[in-house]
C-alpha positions, -999 to 999 in steps of 0.1 A, spaced: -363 -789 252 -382 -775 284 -397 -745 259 -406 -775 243 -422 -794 268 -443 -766 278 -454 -758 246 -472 -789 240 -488 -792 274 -504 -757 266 -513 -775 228 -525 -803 247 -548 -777 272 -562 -757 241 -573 -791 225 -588 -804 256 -607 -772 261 -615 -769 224 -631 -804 226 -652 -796 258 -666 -766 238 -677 -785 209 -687 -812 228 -711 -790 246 -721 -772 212 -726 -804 199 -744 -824 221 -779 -818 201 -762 -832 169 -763 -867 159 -738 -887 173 -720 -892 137 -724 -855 131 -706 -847 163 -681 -878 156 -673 -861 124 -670 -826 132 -648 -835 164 -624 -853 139 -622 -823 117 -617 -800 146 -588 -827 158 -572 -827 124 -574 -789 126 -554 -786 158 -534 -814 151 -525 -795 118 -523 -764 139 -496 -777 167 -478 -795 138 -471 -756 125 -468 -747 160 -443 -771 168 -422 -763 134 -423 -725 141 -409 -736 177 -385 -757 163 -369 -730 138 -375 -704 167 -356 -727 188 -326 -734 160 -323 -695 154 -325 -693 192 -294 -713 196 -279 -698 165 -280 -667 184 -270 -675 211 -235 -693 193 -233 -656 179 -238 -639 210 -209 -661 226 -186 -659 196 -191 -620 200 -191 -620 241 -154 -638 235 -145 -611 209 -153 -585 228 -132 -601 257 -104 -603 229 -110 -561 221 -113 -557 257 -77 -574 264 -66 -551 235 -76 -521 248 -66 -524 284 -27 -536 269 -30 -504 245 -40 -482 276 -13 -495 296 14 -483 268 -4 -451 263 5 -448 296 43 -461 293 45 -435 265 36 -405 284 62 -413 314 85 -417 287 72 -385 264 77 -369 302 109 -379 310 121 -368 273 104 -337 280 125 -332 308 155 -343 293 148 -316 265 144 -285 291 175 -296 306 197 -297 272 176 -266 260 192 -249 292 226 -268 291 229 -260 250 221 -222 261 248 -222 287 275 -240 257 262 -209 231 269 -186 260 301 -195 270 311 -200 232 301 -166 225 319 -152 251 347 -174 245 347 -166 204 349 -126 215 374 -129 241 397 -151 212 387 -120 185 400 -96 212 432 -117 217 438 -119 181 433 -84 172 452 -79 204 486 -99 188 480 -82 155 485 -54 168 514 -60 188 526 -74 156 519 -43 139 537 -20 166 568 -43 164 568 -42 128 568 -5 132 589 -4 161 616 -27 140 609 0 110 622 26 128 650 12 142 663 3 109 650 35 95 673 53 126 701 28 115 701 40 78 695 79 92 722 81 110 745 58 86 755 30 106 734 0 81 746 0 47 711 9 27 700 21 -7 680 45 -19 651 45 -43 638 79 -52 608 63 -74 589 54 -45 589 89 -31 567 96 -61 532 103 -57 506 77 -70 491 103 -97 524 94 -113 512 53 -121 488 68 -147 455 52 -129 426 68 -128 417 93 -99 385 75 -89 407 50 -78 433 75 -68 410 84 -46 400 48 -32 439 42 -25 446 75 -9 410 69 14 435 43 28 462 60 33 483 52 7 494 84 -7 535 78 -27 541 51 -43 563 38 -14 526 32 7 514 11 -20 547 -16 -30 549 -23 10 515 -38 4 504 -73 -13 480 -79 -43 456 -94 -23 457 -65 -2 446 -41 -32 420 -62 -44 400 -55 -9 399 -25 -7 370 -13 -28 366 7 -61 398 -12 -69 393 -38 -92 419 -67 -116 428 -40 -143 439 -16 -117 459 -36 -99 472 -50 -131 480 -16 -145 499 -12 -109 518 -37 -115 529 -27 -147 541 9 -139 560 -3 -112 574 -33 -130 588 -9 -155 602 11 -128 623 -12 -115 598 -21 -87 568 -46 -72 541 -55 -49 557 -67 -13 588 -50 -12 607 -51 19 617 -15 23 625 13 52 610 46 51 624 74 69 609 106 66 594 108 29 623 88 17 622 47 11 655 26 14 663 -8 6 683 -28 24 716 -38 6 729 -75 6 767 -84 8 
């Protein structure tokens, strides 16, 4: 309203002034001529400050419009400013917490290597102990061999004989590639080969189902098998005799 105001005490001014100037280029007209022509110039700036005032008018609306928009967008941007400061705040809760995970991680990193450590040593050390007991189960097995085998030798266990497992293994009719597999193992008389089992066989490479069944077979039709519990002393094999 002040903008207002002011603009129509400068109207006012202009058409004060504009009179004095016609008056004073019209003061050797008739008086009707000058009565006339000062009524058109009036109209004219009446007219005039009529647009003038409209112009202020919508100047003043979109004014106020603005300024509506201005304070609409002032509060939003107090909205995105509350947004980002709460945002920046848990950024920054994140990072102590993305530091103290961080920390935690190193340490288990270091504690995990220490556990794989000790495992590994621990894992070794429980190999060692069982190859350890299976071979103290191996040299009592042996030394319990011999003793019986001393037993038999010297007559005092009641034992029997069985001459087919002094044979040598040429004489199961398998083929001497695999022969040669069983004998790489030590298995050289037939006696070597029914101490042991059929899963025993089946490891041992080059030695494959139709061997081991044809092994079966020849000794099957000897009157022996796979995992016989016999003695042997010397070059000799004994089996034990039941009462």
């Amino acid at each position: 309203m002040e903008t207002l105001d002011i603009t129509m005490l400068i109207g006012l001014v202009l058409m004060v002034s504009a009179l004095v100037i016609l008056y004073r280029c019209a003061r050797g007209k008739s008086r009707r001529q000058r009565m006339n022509e000062l009524a058109d110039t009036l109209l004219s700036i009446h007219d005039s400050l009529e647009l003038q005032v409209r112009r202020l008018e919508t100047l003043s609306g979109e004014i106020a419009s603005d300024n509506e928009k201005c304070s609409a967008l002032q509060y939003r941007a107090g909205q995105l400013q509350d947004t980002v400061d709460s945002l920046e705040y848990r950024r920054d809760e994140l990072d102590r917490e993305n530091l103290s995970l961080a920390r935690t991680h190193d340490e288990l990193m270091r504690s995990n290597a220490d556990l794989t450590e000790k495992a590994a040593r621990l894992r070794n050390a429980i190999v060692q102990d069982g190859q350890a007991v299976v071979e103290l189960e191996q040299r009592i097995d042996t030394l319990r061999r011999i003793k019986e085998g001393l037993e038999i030798a010297v007559e005092n266990k009641p034992a029997e004989e069985i001459p087919y497992l002094s044979q040598p293994l040429f004489s199961l009719g398998i083929q001497p590639s695999a022969q040669n597999h069983l004998t790489a193992y030590g298995l050289r008389y037939v006696g070597d080969l029914v101490c042991r089992d059929e899963q025993y066989l089946m490891e041992i490479w080059g030695i494959g189902p139709a061997t081991v069944e044809r092994i079966k077979t020849k000794l099957n039709e000897n009157g022996a098998y796979l995992d016989m519990d016999v003695i042997r002393v010397d070059n000799r094999w004994y089996r034990r005799k039941t009462d």
